[in-house]
C-alpha positions in Angstrom: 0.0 0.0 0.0 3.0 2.4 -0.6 1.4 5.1 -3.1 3.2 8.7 -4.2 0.8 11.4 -3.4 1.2 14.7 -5.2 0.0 18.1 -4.9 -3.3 19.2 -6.4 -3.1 21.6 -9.4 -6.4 23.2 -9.3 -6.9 26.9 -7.2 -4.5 29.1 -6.0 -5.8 29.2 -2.2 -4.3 27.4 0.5 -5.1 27.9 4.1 -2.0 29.5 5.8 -2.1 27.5 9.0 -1.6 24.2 6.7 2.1 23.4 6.4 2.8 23.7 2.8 4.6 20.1 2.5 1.9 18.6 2.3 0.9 19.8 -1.1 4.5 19.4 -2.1 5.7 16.4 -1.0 4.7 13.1 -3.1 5.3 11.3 -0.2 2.9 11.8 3.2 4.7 10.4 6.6 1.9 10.8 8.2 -0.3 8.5 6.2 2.2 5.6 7.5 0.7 6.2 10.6 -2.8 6.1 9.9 -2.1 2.5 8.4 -0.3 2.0 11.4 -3.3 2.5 13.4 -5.5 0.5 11.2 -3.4 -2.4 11.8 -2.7 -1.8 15.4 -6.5 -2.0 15.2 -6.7 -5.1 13.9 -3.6 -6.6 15.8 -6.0 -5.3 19.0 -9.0 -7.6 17.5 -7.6 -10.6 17.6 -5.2 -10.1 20.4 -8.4 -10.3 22.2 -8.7 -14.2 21.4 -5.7 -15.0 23.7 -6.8 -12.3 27.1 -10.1 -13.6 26.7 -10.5 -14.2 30.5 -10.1 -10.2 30.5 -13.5 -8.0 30.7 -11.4 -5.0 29.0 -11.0 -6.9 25.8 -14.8 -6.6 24.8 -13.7 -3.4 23.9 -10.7 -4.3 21.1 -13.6 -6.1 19.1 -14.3 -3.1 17.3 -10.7 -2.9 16.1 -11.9 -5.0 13.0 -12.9 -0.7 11.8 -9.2 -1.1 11.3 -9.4 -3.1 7.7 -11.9 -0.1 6.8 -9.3 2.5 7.0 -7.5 0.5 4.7 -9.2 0.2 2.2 -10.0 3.8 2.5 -6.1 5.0 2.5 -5.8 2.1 -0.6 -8.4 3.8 -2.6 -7.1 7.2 -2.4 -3.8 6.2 -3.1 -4.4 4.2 -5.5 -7.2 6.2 -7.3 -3.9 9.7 -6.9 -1.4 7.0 -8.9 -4.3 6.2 -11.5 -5.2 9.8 -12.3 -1.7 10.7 -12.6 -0.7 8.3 -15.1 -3.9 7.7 -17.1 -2.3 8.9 -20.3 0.7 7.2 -20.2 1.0 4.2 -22.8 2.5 2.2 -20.4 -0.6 2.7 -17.8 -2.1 -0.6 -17.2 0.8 -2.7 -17.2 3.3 0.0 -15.2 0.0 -0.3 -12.5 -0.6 -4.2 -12.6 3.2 -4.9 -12.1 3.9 -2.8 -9.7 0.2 -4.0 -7.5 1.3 -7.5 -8.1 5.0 -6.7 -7.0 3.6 -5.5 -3.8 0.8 -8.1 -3.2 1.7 -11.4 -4.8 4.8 -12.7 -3.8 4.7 -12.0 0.4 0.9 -13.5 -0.4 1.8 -16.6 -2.3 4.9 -17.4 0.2 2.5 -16.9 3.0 -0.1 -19.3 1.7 2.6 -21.7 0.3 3.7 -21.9 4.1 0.7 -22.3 5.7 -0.7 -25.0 3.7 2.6 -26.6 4.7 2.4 -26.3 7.9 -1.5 -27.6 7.9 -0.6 -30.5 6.5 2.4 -31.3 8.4 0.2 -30.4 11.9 -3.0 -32.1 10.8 -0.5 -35.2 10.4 1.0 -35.3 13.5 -2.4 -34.8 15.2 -3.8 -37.5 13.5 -1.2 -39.7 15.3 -1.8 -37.5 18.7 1.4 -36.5 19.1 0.9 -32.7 18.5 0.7 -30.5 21.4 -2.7 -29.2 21.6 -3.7 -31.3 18.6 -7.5 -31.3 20.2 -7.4 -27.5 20.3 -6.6 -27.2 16.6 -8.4 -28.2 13.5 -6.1 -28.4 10.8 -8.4 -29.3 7.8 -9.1 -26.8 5.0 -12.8 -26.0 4.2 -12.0 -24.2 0.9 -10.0 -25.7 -2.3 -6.8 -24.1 -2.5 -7.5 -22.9 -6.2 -9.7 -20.3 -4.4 -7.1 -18.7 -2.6 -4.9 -19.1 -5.5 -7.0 -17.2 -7.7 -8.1 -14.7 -4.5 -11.8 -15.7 -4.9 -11.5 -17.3 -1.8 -14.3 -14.8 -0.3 -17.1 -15.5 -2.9 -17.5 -19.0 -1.3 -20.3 -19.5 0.6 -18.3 -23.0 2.8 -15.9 -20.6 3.7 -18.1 -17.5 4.8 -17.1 -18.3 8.4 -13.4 -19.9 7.9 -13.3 -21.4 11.4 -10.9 -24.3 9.9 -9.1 -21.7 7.8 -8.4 -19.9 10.6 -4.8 -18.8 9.3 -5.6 -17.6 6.1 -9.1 -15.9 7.1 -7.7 -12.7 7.1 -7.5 -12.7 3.3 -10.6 -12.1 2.8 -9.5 -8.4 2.7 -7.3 -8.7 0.1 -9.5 -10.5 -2.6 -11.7 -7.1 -2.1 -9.1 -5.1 -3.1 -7.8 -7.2 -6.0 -11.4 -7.7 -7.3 -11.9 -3.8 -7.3 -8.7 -3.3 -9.2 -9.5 -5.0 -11.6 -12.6 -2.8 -13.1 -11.5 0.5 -11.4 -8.2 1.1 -13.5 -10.2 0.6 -16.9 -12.9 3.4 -15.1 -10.1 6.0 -14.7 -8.7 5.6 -17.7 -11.7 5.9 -19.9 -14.0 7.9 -17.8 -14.2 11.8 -17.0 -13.2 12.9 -13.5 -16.6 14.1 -13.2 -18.1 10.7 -14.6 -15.8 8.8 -11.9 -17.1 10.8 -9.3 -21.1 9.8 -10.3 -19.5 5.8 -10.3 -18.2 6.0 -6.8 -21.1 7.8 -5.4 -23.7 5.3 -7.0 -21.5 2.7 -5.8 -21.8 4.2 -2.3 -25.2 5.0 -2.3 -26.6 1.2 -3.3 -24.4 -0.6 -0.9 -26.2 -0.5 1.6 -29.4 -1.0 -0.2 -27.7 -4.2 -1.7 -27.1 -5.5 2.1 -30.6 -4.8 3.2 -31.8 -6.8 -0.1 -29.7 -9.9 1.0 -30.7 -9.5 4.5 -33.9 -9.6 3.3 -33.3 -12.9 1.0 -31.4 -15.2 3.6 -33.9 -13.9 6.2 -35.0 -17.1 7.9 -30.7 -17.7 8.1 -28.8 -17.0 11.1 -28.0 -13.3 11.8 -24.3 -14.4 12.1 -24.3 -15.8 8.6 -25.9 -12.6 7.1 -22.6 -10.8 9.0 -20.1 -12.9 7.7 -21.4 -12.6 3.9 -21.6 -9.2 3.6 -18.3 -8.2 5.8 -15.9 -10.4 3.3 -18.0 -11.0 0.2 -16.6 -8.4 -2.6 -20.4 -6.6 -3.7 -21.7 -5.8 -0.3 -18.1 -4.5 1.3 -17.3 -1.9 -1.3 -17.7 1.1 1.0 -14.9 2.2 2.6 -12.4 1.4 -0.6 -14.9 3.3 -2.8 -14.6 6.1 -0.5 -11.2 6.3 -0.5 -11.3 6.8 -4.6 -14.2 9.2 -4.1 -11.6 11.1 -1.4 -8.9 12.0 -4.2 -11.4 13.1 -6.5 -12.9 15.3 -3.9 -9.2 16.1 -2.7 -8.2 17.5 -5.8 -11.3 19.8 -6.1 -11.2 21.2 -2.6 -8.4 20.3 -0.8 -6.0 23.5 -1.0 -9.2 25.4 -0.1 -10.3 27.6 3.1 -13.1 25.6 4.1 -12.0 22.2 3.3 -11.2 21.8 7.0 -15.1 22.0 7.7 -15.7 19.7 4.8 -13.7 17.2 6.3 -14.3 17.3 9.5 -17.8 17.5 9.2 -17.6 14.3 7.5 -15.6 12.5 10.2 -18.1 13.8 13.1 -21.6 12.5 11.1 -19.4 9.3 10.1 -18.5 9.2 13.9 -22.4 9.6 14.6 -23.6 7.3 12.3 -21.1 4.2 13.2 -22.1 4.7 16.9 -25.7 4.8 15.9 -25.4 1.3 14.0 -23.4 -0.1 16.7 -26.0 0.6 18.8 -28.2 -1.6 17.0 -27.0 -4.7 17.9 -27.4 -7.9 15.3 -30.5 -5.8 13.9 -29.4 -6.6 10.0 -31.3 -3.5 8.7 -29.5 -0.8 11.3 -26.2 -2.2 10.6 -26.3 -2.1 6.7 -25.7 1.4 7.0 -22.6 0.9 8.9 -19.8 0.3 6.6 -21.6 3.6 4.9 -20.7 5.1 7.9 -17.1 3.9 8.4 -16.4 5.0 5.2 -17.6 8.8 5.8 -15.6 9.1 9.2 -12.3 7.5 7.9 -12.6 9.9 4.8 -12.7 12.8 6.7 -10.0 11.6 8.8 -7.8 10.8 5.9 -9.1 14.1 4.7 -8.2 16.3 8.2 -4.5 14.3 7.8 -3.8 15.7 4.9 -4.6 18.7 5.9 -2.0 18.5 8.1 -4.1 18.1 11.5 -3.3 15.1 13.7 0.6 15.4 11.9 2.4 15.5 15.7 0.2 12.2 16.4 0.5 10.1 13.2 4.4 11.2 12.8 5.0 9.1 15.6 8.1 6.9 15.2 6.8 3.7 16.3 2.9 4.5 14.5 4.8 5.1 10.7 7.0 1.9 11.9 4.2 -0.5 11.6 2.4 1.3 9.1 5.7 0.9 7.1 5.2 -3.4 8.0 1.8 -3.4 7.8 0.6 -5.9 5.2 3.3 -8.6 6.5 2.3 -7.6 10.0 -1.6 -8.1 8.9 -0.7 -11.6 7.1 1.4 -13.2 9.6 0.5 -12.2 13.1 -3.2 -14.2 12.7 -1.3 -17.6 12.4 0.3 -16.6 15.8 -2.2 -15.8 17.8 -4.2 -18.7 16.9 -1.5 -21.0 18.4 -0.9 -18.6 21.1 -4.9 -18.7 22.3 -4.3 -22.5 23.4 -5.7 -23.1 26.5 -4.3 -27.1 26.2 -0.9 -26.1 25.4 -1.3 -23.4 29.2 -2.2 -26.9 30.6 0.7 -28.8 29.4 3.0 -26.1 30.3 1.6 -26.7 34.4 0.0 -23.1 33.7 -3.7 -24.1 34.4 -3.9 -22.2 37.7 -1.9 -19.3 36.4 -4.4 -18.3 33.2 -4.1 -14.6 33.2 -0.6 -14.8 33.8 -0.4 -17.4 31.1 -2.8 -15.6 29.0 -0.7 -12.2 28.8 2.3 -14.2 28.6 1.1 -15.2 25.5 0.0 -11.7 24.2 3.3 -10.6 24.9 5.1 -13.2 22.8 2.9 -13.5 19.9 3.1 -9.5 19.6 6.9 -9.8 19.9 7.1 -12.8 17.5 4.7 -10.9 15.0 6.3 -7.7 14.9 9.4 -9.8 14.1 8.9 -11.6 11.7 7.3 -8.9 9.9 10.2 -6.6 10.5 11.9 -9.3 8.7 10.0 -10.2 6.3 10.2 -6.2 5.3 13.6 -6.0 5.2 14.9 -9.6 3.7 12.2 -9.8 0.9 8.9 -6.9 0.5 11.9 -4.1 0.1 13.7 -5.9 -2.4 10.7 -7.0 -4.2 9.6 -4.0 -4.4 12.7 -2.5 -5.4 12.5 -4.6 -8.9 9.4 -1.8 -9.8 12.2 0.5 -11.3 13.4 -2.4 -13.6 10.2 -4.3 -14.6 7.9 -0.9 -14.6 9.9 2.2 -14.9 
């Protein structure tokens, strides 16, 4: 998700309290630490699998917002890159290279080492010699083709992924590679102004399109109505959508005087509205309208950052540091903490009567082990990857 970001062309006004680097600079630092919030976010989520004999964890469940703000900061980035190359011969390949570059190989290692380690497990469980083999289930409920192919999340076996637990999380990333696929061809043949009537239809039938499928699988569960329109491509197009819609708006407004009210307007009836559906509990028609309202606050957020407001907070060291390791961080630390959430393997350690020692014992070193190998995995491989764009896609 690292994107240029350049200065908007259109108008001559530009507020005087906003520093002027932010229009200059390609580059943002402070949009490395929004990402680093979103997957501190999500880090918090599922961190709350292992303390779960803590009442303060209920709580980090709503850090799953985090994947929302991704896919917001992705579709402004990516939408900024688009517009600024859309008459260069070279467009779709230079974009489809350097997307794959930064997606595909950490993803295909990943999933070629977890279905290794599945299999190798769900062996030695079979003969009961894995620790905490009855904890774990280590057989796959979707084909691997699927997640080859990233379509793993238009299959209705593997809405819930309980037995896929380690490669769940990708769910995410088959909404963002389905999206790119249409959405370059958009910007290349469509008007700004016709883009901007796409993205708003788009956002304005989602969550329509929710309420008809809640509608349709109404005698189902509530909890498989959440699952199918949280990971399914056509009902999660919000918060990514907005994110394109951002940069369009960005370039009309953003160097003007009351774009500051704009956006933070936006953030504070985004706020309103997610609290609002929230509130509503597992009522399927209330919380249609929340990823609607995600998307609204994150924009304006995104849109108040670039502004230059909240700089001394998302300039924080350690915030742009993880937003710098993010999409290792958000592939690998899942796999941890599932092993880490073991209650069997506390027992066999003689930690039984010790669980919330055990349990933040565990937090601790699947943080520490995550952050590693992520830290790794940037350095040793994503950077160098990614420093083949200059050769393959100048």
């Amino acid at each position: 998700m690292v994107a240029s970001l350049q200065a908007s062309a259109a108008g001559d006004m530009h507020l005087p309290d906003v520093p002027q680097e932010v229009y200059e600079r390609k580059h943002v630092p402070a949009l490395d630490g929004v990402r680093g919030v979103a997957i501190a976010m999500v880090v918090l989520t599922h961190l709350g699998a292992i303390l779960r004999d803590f009442g303060f964890v209920r709580y980090f469940e709503f850090g799953w917002m985090g994947v929302d703000l991704f896919f917001v900061l992705s579709g402004f980035l990516i939408t900024r890159i688009l517009l600024d190359t859309r008459n260069d011969e070279r467009y779709f390949r230079r974009f489809y290279i350097r997307r794959g570059l930064r997606i595909w190989p950490l993803y295909y290692v990943y999933l070629g080492l977890t279905l290794l380690f599945l299999s190798v497990m769900g062996h030695l469980a079979q003969k009961g010699s894995a620790a905490g083999g009855g904890h774990f289930d280590f057989a796959m409920t979707s084909p691997v083709w699927l997640y080859l192919l990233f379509v793993q999340n238009l299959n209705p076996a593997s809405l819930f992924s309980l037995r896929d637990a380690m490669l769940a999380i990708t769910w995410s990333l088959c909404i963002e590679e389905h999206f790119y696929l249409a959405w370059p061809v958009c910007v290349r043949n469509f008007s700004r102004r016709a883009l901007r009537w796409i993205l708003i239809a788009i956002l304005a039938a989602s969550p329509f399109l929710r309420l008809a499928a809640a509608h349709v699988g109404r005698n189902k569960p509530y909890n498989f109505w959440y699952q199918m329109v949280n990971r399914c491509t056509p009902f999660h197009l919000d918060s990514i959508t907005a994110g394109c819609l951002l940069c369009l708006v960005w370039l009309s407004i953003g160097r003007h005087r009351g774009s500051i009210y704009f956006f933070a307007s936006l953030f504070a009836a985004g706020l309103c509205g997610t609290v609002f559906c929230l509130m509503g509990g597992r009522n399927a028609s209330v919380f249609s309208f929340c990823y609607t309202a995600l998307a609204a606050m994150f924009s304006g957020l995104v849109g108040l950052t670039l502004l230059g407001r909240f700089t001394a907070i998302f300039t924080q060291p350690f915030l742009r540091y993880l937003g710098k390791i993010s999409f290792g961080l958000y592939l690998i630390h899942p796999s941890l903490f599932v092993i880490f959430q073991s209650h069997r393997v506390f027992d066999r350690l003689g930690m039984a009567r010790h669980i919330l020692v055990a349990e933040c014992v565990a937090a601790l070193l699947a943080c520490a082990l995550s952050l590693s190998l992520a830290h790794l995995s940037w350095k040793f491989f994503e950077s160098r990857v990614l420093s083949l764009k200059a050769r393959l896609a100048p």
